[in-house]
BAFI-3210 file (N, C-alpha, C; in Angstrom, 3 decimals, decimal comma, padded with zeros to 6 digits):
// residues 91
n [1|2|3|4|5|6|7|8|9|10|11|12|13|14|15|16|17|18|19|20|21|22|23|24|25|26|27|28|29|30|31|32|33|34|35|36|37|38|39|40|41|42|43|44|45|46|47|48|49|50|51|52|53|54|55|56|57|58|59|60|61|62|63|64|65|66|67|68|69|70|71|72|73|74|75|76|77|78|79|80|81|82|83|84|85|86|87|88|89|90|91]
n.u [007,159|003,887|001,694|-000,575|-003,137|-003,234|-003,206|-003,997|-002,842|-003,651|-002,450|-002,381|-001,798|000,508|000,431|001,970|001,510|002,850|005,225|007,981|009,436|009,856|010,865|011,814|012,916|011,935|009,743|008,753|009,342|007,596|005,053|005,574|004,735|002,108|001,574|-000,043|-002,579|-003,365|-002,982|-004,900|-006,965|-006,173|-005,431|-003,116|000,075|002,337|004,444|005,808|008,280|006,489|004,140|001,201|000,880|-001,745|-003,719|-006,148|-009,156|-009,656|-012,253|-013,119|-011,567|-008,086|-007,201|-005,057|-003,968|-000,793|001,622|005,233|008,499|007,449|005,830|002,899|001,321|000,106|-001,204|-002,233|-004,086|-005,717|-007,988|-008,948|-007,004|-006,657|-004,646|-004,827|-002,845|-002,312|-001,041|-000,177|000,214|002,146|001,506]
n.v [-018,174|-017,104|-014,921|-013,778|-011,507|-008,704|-006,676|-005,063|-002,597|-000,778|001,943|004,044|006,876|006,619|006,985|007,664|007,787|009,938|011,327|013,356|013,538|011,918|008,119|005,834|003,393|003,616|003,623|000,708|-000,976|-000,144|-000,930|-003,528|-004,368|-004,843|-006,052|-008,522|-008,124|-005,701|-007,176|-008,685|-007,357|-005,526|-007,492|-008,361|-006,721|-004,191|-001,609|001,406|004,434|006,698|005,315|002,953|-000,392|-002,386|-005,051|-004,857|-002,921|-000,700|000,022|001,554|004,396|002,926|002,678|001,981|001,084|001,250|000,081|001,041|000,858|002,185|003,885|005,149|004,786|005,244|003,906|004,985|004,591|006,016|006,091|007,525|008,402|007,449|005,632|004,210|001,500|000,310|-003,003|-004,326|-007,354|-007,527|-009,120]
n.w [-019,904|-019,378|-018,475|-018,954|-021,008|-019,890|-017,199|-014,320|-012,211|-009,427|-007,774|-004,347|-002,802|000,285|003,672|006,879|010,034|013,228|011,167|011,139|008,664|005,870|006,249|004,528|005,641|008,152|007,260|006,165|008,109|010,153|008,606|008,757|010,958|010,491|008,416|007,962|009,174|006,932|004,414|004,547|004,352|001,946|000,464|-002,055|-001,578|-002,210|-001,375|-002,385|-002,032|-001,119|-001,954|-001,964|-003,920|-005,123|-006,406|-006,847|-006,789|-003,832|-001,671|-000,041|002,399|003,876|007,472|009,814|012,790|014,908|017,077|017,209|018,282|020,864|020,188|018,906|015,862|012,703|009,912|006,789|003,513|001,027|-000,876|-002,535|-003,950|-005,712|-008,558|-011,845|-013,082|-015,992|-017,828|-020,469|-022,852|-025,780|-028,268]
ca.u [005,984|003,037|000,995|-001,819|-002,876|-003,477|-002,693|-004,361|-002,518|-004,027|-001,603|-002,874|-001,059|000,815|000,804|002,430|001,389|003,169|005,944|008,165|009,923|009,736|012,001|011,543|013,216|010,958|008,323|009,096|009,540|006,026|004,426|005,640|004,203|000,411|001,530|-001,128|-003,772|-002,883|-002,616|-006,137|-008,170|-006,059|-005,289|-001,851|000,361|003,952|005,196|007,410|008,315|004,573|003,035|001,294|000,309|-002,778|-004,158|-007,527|-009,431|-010,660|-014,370|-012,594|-009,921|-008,268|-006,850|-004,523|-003,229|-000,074|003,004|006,108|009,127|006,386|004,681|001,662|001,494|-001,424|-000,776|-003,257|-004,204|-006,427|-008,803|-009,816|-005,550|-005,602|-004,298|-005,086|-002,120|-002,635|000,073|-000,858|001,605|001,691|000,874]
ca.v [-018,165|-016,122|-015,064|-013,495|-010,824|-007,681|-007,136|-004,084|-002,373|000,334|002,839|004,597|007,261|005,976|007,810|006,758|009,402|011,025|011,645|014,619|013,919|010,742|007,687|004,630|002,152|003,122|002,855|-000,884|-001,559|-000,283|-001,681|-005,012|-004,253|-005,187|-006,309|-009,679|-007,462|-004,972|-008,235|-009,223|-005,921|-004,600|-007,995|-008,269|-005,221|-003,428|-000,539|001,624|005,295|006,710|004,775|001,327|-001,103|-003,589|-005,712|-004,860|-001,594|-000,395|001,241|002,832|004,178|002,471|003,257|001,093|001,446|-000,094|000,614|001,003|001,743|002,238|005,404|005,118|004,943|005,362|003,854|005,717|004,095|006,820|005,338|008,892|008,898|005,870|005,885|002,779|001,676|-001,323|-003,552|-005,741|-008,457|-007,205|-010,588]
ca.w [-019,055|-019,930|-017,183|-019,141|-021,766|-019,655|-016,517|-013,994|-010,678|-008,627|-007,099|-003,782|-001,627|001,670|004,487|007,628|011,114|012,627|010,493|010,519|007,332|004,899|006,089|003,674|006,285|009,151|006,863|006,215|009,225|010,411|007,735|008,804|012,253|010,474|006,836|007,790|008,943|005,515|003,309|004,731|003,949|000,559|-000,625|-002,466|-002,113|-002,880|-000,907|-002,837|-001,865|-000,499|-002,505|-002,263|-005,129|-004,935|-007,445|-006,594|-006,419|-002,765|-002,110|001,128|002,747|005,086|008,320|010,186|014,008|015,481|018,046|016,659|019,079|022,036|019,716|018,430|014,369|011,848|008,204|006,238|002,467|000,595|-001,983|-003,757|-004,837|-007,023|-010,402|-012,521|-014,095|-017,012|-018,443|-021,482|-023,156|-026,873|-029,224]
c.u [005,088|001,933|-000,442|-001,570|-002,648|-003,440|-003,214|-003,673|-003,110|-002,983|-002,399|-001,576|-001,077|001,154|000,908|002,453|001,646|004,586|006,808|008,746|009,914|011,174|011,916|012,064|012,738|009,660|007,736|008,520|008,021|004,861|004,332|005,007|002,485|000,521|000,051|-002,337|-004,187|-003,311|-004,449|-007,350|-007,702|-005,773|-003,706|-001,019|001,688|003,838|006,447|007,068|007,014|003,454|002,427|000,426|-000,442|-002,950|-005,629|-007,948|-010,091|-011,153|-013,536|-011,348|-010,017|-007,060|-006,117|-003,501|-002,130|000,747|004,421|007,191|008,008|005,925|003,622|001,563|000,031|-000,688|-002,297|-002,931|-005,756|-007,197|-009,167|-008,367|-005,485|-005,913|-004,302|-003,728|-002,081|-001,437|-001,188|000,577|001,291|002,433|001,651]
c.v [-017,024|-015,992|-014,301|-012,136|-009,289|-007,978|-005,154|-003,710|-001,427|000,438|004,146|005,718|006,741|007,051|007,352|008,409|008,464|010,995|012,495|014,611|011,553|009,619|006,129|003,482|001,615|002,559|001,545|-001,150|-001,055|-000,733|-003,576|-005,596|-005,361|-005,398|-007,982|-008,960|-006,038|-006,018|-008,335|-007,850|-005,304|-005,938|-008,289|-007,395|-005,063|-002,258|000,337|003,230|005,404|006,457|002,877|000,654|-002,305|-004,098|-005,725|-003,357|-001,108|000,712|002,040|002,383|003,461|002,943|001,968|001,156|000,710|000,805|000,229|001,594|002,363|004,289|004,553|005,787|004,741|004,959|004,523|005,590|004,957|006,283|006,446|009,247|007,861|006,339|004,116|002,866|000,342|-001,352|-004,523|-006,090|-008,151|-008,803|-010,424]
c.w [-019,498|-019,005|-017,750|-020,118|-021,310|-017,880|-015,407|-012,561|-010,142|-007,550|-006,034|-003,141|-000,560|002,591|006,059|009,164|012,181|012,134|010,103|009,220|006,932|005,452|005,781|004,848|007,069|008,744|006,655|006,900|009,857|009,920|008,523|010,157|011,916|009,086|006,760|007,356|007,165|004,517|003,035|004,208|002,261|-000,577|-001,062|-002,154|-001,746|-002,263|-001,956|-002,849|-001,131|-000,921|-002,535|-003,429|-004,822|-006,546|-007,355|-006,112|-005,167|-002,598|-001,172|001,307|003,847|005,933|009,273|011,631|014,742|016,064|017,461|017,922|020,519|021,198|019,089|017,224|013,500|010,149|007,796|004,443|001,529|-000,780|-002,743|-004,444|-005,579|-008,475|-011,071|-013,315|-014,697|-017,622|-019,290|-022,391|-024,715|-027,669|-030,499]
res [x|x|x|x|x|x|x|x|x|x|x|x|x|x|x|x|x|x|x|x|x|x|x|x|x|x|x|x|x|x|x|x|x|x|x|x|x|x|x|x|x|x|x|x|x|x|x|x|x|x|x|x|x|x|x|x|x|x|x|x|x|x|x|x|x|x|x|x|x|x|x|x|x|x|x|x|x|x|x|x|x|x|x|x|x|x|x|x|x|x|x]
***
């Protein structure tokens, strides 16, 4: 299968408030709270460690409010941390 010659991801910082220390499972799991509304504004995207991966570059950040456990959670997707990272299929 050959899905094409080149191939572009943009990598943003994830930040998930409030937070006292980093815990990948809750993060999931709050994610999944608004992964539609997420899907619908960034598009495609991959979670991994505090970072998420689109297939598309966004103008702003975005800001994202939901209840988790009856707290009140902020995903926070920073558009001035992305790193372009390109794959190409060498011929």
């Amino acid at each position: 299968m050959r899905l094409g010659s080149s191939l572009q991801v943009y990598q943003y910082v994830l930040a998930v408030e409030p937070m006292a220390f980093w815990d990948a499972h809750r993060v999931q799991a709050i994610i999944k709270t608004k992964r539609r509304e997420m899907e619908t504004t960034l598009g495609p995207f991959v979670c991994s460690g505090q970072s998420i991966y689109t297939l598309s570059p966004l103008e702003n950040s975005c800001k994202f409010e939901t209840m988790f456990k009856n707290e009140k959670q902020e995903i926070h997707v920073d558009n001035n941390s992305v790193v372009t990272v390109s794959m190409s299929n060498p011929d």
